[in-house]
Structures are given as C-alpha cells and as structure tokens.
Phi, psi and omega in degrees: 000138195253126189252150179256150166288148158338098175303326203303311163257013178297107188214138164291349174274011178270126176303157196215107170240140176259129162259121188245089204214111167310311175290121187273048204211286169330303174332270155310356170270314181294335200255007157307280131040250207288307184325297186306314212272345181071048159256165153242133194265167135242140196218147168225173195243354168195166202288352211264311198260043176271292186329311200275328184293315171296333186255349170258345178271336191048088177252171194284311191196172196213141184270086181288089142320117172308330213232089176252186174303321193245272194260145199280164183285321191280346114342297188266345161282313181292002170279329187296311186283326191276003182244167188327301170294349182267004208284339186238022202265138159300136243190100178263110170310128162266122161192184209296156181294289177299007171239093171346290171309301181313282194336310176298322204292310183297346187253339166304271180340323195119003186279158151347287187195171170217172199224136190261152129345113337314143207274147157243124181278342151309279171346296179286351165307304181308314174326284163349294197316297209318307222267354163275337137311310159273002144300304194281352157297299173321305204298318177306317173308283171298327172319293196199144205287335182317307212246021196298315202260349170272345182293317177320302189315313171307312194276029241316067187240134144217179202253183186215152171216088191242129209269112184299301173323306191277329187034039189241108176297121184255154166218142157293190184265352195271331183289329171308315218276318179306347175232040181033041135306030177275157198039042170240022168331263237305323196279320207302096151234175169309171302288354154294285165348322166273354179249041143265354194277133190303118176345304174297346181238000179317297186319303199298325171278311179289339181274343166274352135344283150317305197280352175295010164228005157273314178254012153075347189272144171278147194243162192226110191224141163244162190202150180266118171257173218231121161269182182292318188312328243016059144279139182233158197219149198239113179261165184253160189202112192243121159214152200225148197262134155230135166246107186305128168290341192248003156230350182065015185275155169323092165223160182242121173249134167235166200219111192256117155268123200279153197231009182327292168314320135330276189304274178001297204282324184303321182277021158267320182296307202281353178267300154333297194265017178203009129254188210225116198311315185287286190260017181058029179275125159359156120274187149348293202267354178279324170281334196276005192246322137357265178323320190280001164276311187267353159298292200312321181310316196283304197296346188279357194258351169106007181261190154219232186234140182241161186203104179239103169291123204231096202243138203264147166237144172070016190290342173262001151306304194315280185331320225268297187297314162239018186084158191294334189279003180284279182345300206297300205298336151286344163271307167317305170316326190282313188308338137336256158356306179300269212314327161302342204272329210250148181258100181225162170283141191281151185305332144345294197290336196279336131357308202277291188319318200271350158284319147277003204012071184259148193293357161243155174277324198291319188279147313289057176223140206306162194234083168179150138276131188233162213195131153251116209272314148247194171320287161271005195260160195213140170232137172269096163261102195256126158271163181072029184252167163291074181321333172294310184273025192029021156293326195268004134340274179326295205309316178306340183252002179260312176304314184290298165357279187335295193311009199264309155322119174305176167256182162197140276180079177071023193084348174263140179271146167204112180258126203237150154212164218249154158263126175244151169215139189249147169215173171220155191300135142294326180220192201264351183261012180300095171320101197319335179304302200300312193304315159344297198287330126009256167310313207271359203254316160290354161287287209313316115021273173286335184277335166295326213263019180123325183086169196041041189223146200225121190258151158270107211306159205205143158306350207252349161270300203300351169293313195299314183308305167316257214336308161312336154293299190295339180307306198304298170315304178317328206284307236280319191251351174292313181298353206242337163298312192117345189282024152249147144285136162233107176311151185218145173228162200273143145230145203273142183279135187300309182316280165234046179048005181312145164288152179205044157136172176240148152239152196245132194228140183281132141244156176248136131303018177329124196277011184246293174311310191108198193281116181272089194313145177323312198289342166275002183260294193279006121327293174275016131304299183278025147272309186267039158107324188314327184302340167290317180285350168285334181274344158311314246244296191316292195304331196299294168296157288324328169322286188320325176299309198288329180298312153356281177284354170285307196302319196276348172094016185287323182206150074340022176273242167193132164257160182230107175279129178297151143229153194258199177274344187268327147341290180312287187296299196302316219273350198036072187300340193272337211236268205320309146353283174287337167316298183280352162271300226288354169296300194290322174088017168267139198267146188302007194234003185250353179257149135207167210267161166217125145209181227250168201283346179270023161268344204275334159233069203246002201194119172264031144273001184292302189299294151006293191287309179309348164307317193285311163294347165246013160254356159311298202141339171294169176238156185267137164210128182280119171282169181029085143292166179061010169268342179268236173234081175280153159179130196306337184303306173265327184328333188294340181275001182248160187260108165247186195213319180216160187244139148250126225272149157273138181331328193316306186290356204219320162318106185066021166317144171219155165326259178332326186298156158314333171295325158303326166312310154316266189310344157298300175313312126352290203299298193304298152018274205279338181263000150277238181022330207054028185257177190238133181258117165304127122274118182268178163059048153287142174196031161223177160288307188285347160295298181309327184300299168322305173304327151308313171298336173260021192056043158285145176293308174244175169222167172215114154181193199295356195287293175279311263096141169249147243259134190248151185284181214267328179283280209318345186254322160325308183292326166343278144349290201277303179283000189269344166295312177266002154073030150254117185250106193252120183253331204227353173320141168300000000 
C-alpha cells in the first residue's frame, strides 16, 4: 500500500522520502514526522512495492525496516542496488539495537547506514539531512571532476592509485589530510601509508591487497591508523584491480573513508550486546564466542579448558535487606577482586576484533577470561590447564578466600560466600553450551552440599540431578494422590515427663520408591515452589489430628508445623492459618509454628506476620539453633516463644565438655528473655541428665519416642497412661 503526500505541503522542491515500514502506528509517525521536518513522504507497507515507488516517485532517499512481511529489506535493498534507478539513492537500514548481525547484513546488502530501534526521531531527521547531503556531493562528483577534491574533504573520503609494476602511488589531496600528510605528495608512496597503519592490522591489510590483485577482484578492508600523537582513526578502505589492455599493466585503485564516528557507535552497540552493563564484564555470548576458539586452542597445546562457576549465597539477603544498590556495590568489589585474581585482557581488545570483523577474539590477547552470567553468578575461563595438577583446584581455594575480606557498602563490611563449581573440556570440539552446563550442575552441587563450598563435576552428579528431576515431577502428583504422612514426635518436660507438644514431621510414601526420606523431597519442593501447597496440606492435617486428641481427651497441647520462607512470601501464611484452626475447631494457643533463622530473615515482613500471629495465641519456636550465624542479639527483634537447641550440642554431650557450656549458655539466656528452651535428639539417659542439670525446659529425641505415625502416637497416649512407655513403635 502506497500513501500519497500530504497536497498541502507537496512541493518539488522538497527532498522526497520513501518510507518502508509494515507496522502502521510507525508509519505513520515517521512520515508525520518527516512531513514536519519539510520532507515529502511516500509511504509503503511492504518490499513488493518499493520498487514501483522508486520508479514513479524517484526519491531523494529511503527508509528501510529490515524485517517486512513478504520480503525482508537486505532483499529488497539488494533489488534496488541492482536496478539502474537505484544505485545511488541512499538507503537507511532500520534495525534492533542489539542486532549486531543485521547491521553487517545491511551494509553487505548495500545499505547507506543504518539506524537503530527505537527510532529517536529527531536523530533520525538530522540522519535524513546528513545523508541527503551526501547524496548531493556524490551526485556533484559524478556531474563533474572539478569538485572531486572538495566533494572528499567533506565527506573525509580520498582515493588512490597504485601501478603494481611501477609501484608507483598516486593520492588525492584528501587522502594526505586523512593520514596526516600533508604537502608529502611528492614523498607518498605504499609503504608510508602502511606505517601509518596500526601494527596489529598492518598484515591484514596487505594480505587483502595482495589477494585484490591475485584474484583480480574488489576488496573491502577496515583498518586503524596511528599519529605521531597517538591517536587513532579508522578507514573503511574499497578497492578495485584494473587491468590495461595495451601494456598489460596492474593497477589498484582505491578510495579510503574515514569511518571513526561510525566504527564509535558500532563499538557502543557491540559493547551493549556482549557486555555486562553493571561490571562491564563479558556476557554470555561474548564468553560462548570465546570459549568456542579457546577450547580447540588449550587441547591442540596439550591442556584443557577449565571453567569455575561461581554463585554467591544467600545474595538476595543483601538486595532484600539494603536494597539493590547495597548489590550492586558487592558485585562491582567482587569483579574486581576476579580480575586481580585472574590475568586477562580487557574487554576492549575483544571489541576491537568483533568490530573489524576479524576471524579470531584470541589473537595476541591473554587466554583466561573473566564473564558475568546472571545476577549472581560469575564464570572463571582458564585455558591450558592441567586436570592433574590440582592448580586450578588451589586457584578455586584462592577465590572462596577472597571472600572472607568483607565488601563494603556505605561504611558497613557485608560478608557474602561463594559456591564453586569446576568442570573441564574432554575434547577440543566440546561444545561451550555443554561445558557451561557442567559448572553450573557442580555449583548447584556445593550448594546442596552447605553452600561455600567447592566441587568438581562427576558423572554421578548428573545422575544426582536426574534424581532430582524425577523428585521433582512425582511432587507435582503425590499431594493430589494422597501420598503424604504425617509422622508426629512428642516433647517431654525435664520437670515431670509431662508430654508438652508434638512436632509434626512430613513423610512421602512413594508408590514406587518406598518412603522418600524428607531431606531429598523438601529442598526441591521449596526451590519450585510446591512447599506452599504442602505446607498448606501439613497445618490443615495436624490441626485436624490434634483437635482430634482433645476431643478424645488423650492431650491438651500445641503441635508444631515446620514452616519455610516461601510460605511466607507466596503462601499467604497468615490467611492459611486461620483457615486451618477455624476448619478444625482448634484454638490458636494449641498451634505452634517452628522455623530455622533463614525463614526469619528471608522477608522483611515476616516479623510482621509473626506478630500478628502470636498476639492471636500461636506460639513461635526457632529451630535448629545454632547451625547458622545464630544470635541472641537479633532474635530479640522477632516475637519468638521458644528456641530448640540443635542435636549437634546434645548428642554424647558431658558436663565438662564445651557443649555444655553452649547449652548452659543458651538456656540461661533465652530464660533472661523469657523464651522456653528445647533440646533436641536426646537419646540416651546419660544425655537427659546433662540436659536437665543445664535447665533445658524441654527435650524431643528417641530416649522418649521417635516420631509415629498418628494411631501409634494415640497408642502411645493410651499407654503412658497405663504407665507403659513405647520407645521403638514403628
């Protein structure tokens, strides 16, 4: 479809642009626009009718979209350049800022320039001006040679001529002022030129020279020149072989453009598309284009490709707690740190290459990388190593090192650690995807295994990962199968052995597996999410259980449901809560919640919701003390009710040992606090004794009972009553 111009402003004397733009919101914006700007527009809607628009409209220049419906624009600019009317009309490519390739396609094809997405339409109006301008220099050119030296200087292009036999070099005056020669006419030959030429690109340009005059062919080269100042400037450098039919002599005529402003914007784009905004680090695809050079390179020197994958724990506590610009400022310190650690090149050089489009990233640039992949994730690429000689192992213990140095933040130290995980290439065709994929099955890995801690990929993690998969899919049909339990174990009062609560402990029944112990299930419930609707499914069954044992007149206590951090945000836990007493008929002083300290500072609403819930009547009890970074300093900001010591302290425990001392200390504590203290996995007599003597209130472990399914802990009940004590029930 063809839009006719505006009568209003229809004039020959108005520069005439065709616009070629499918989306009609675009369209119509750009030819307003342009319209405002004293263009006269044409505007079509697809590649079929650009042609008949050039030829019944003649325009000054034309507006392209790379991407139309029928035919794509680097198509349809090359139908253009071939016909007769077209060859010389300027051709602005439109296309995404970050694709990189079309930009080569488009200048391949024959376009002018090109402008990137979203358009700024000012910009682009000045673009417009410019490049009709420089139409009408060309157009002056061919009209007439007279204006030949003043038409370069504008365009800051001049040409050459050099007699291959003869070796004897011709220049415009424009080609002096462009390599800063001036009034060296007389002196200009091919080898001044080349030593102006950047060192690193010297080769390159004489080998496309060479083969322009071995294959008779025209040649396309860009290249860096050098001043005595050292500054440098970048020519595009187009040449074509003549051959004299009556001597038979050689000649290269060439035409050099300086392309500096240009070649700018391209290394802003390519900086855009292959670096990383925050630490100016590699990305992806800047590391996978890497990798796919320096793998074959370390197996043809007899090494291989090493890879350490490096994921920060627990890193959105920072984010969560001081905000994201608390993040940023420890991910810029660490890239630091890498890069002191690591001997590498700055991303510039890698730059320099993908810009010239030269066919390696690598040559005479350091072979080790430092690449940021996600949010927190950082990849180490050491070429040449030795899988034997456990260096790049050390190097992995020099990096968890690092971390031990606080970041810092506004005057505050914030201490972060790392997960590593290492793999290495098996062959020189090891596909960088894979290898990636590697590292990343050993971080996950160190990270199951405590976190801050650093592995090397083994086939048997990928099993474990399969394993990990299929867990994963089963969780999705067991609740909705019916195939969880819930085990429940009593805890006893130090004082008069009174039961004084249940804790309700989850088991899967898996109809294949057999009983899937909790610690392979509930990690990868609460990474994809599944712990809300399980933990839903726990407080609803035990409420109902314990309500139960009121009814039959067996207890009067509080059950205790594990809850995770995912509970919290996701789960709308405060409304699942009241749901599940008031379904049950159980009173808010008969629940109580337990969780470990990284649900209490994974949210800073949690202290919130737990307010509101313990001015109800539940009661709070923090789990596993002492496994973390426990301290009586902050727990005092959270509404707890009880602490429960971790097995760790109570297990073969003695008077004299240090654990007692930790569990005296604890205890007395938390009853200067007012909270009530747990030991957990007592499971002897010379244990219940120490632990009495240090005033723990309660105990939970096999000494009394281990945790039963729910009619077993009913018989349970029943015999303790009749002053029959069951230890070993199933």
């Amino acid at each position: 479809m063809t839009e006719n111009p505006d009568p209003i402003v229809s004039s020959s004397d108005l520069p005439i642009v065709l616009v070629v733009e499918d989306n009609p919101v675009e369209r119509q914006l750009a030819s307003k626009i342009l319209r405002n700007a004293n263009f006269e527009v044409i505007a079509v809607d697809c590649g079929e009718a650009v042609l008949d628009a050039v030829v019944n409209y003649q325009p000054d220049i034309i507006l392209l979209d790379a991407l139309l419906p029928d035919i794509d624009g680097f198509d349809v600019c090359q139908h253009l350049r071939a016909h007769p009317q077209g060859v010389y009309i300027p051709v602005i490519m439109l296309t995404g800022l970050h694709d990189v390739s079309s930009i080569n396609r488009a200048y391949e094809a024959g376009a002018t320039d090109f402008f990137t997405k979203p358009i700024n339409h000012s910009l682009l109006v000045h673009r417009i001006k410019y490049l009709l301008r420089a139409r009408l220099i060309m157009d002056q050119l061919r009209m007439s040679k007279q204006s030949l030296a003043s038409a370069q200087q504008v365009a800051k292009m001049g040409h050459w001529e050099l007699h291959v036999e003869k070796n004897r070099f011709q220049v415009s005056e424009e080609m002096l002022r462009l390599y800063r020669l001036d009034g060296a006419r007389d002196d200009a030959s091919i080898a001044v030129f080349l030593q102006r030429c950047h060192p690193d690109d010297r080769q390159h340009l004489e080998d496309s020279l060479k083969a322009s005059v071995r294959d008779l062919c025209e040649a396309r080269v860009e290249h860096r020149i050098v001043f005595d100042d050292g500054t440098e400037r970048y020519l595009e450098v187009h040449t074509t072989v003549m051959q004299v039919e009556g001597d038979g002599s050689t000649h290269i005529l060439g035409i050099s453009i300086d392309v500096t402003e240009r070649k700018e914007s391209e290394r802003e784009i390519l900086r855009l598309a292959y670096c990383d905004r925050l630490t100016g680090l590699p990305n992806r695809s800047l590391l996978e284009n890497f990798l796919e050079q320096a793998i074959p390179r370390s197996h043809l020197h007899g090494g291989a490709m090493a890879i350490l994958g490096i994921d920060l724990d627990l890193f959105n506590r920072i984010n969560n707690s001081m905000g994201h610009s608390a993040g940023d400022a420890v991910l810029q310190q660490l890239t630091q740190r890498l890069n002191n650690l690591v001997s590498c090149a700055d991303v510039s050089l890698y730059l320099e290459r993908l810009s010239l489009s030269m066919d390696s990233v690598l040559d005479n640039v350091a072979t080790n990388m430092v690449s940021r992949l996600a949010a927190d994730t950082f990849i180490i690429a050491m070429t040449g190593a030795d899988q034997n000689s456990g260096e790049v192992e050390r190097f992995a213990e020099r990096v968890k090192a690092s971390f031990q140095q606080p970041f810092l933040y506004r005057g505050q130290e914030l201490f972060v650690t790392a997960s590593i995980g290492i793999a290495y290439s098996e062959l020189a065709s090891s596909p960088p995807e894979s290898l990636l994929q590697k590292a990343d099955v050993a971080m996950h890995e160190a990270k199951t295994q405590g976190r801050n801690e650093i592995r090397e990929y083994s086939g048997d993690l990928v099993t474990k990962v399969s394993s990990h998969l299929s867990i994963q899919n089963d969780l999705r049909k067991a609740l909705q199968n019916g195939e969880f339990q819930l085990f429940y174990q009593p805890k006893i009062s130090t004082r008069d052995f009174s039961v004084k609560g249940f804790e309700a402990l989850i088991r899967w029944v898996h109809p294949v597996k057999g009983l899937v112990p909790p610690d392979q299930f509930i990690t990868v419930a609460e990474d994809t999410g599944q712990i809300v609707d399980i933990g839903r499914w726990v407080v609803e069954t035990a409420c109902k259980q314990n309500k139960q044992w009121l009814d039959e007149g067996l207890v009067n206590v509080r059950v205790a449901v594990n809850v995770s951090a995912r509970q919290f945000k996701e789960g709308n836990l405060f409304e699942v809560i009241e749901s599940a007493l008031a379904s049950a008929g159980l009173k808010e002083e008969n629940l109580e919640l337990e969780m470990t300290e990284g649900v209490l500072m994974s949210d800073p609403n949690t202290s919130d919701i737990l307010s509101e819930l313990r001015a109800r009547g539940v009661a709070i009890s923090l789990d596993d003390f002492g496994t973390g970074y426990s301290s009586l300093s902050y727990i005092t900001r959270f509404p707890i009710d009880t602490i429960k010591i971790d097995r760790c302290f109570v297990q073969d425990i003695t008077l004299d040992s240090e654990k007692a001392a930790i569990v005296s200390a604890v205890s007395n504590l938390s009853h200067g606090l007012n909270f009530n203290v747990v030991a957990e996995g007592v499971e002897t007599a010379a244990e219940l004794d120490v632990i009495r003597q240090l005033r723990c209130d309660e105990v939970q472990g096999y000494y009394y009972c281990q945790p039963m399914a729910a009619q077993d802990i009913t018989e349970w009940l029943r015999n303790r009553d009749t002053g029959l004590y069951l230890t070993s029930v199933k």
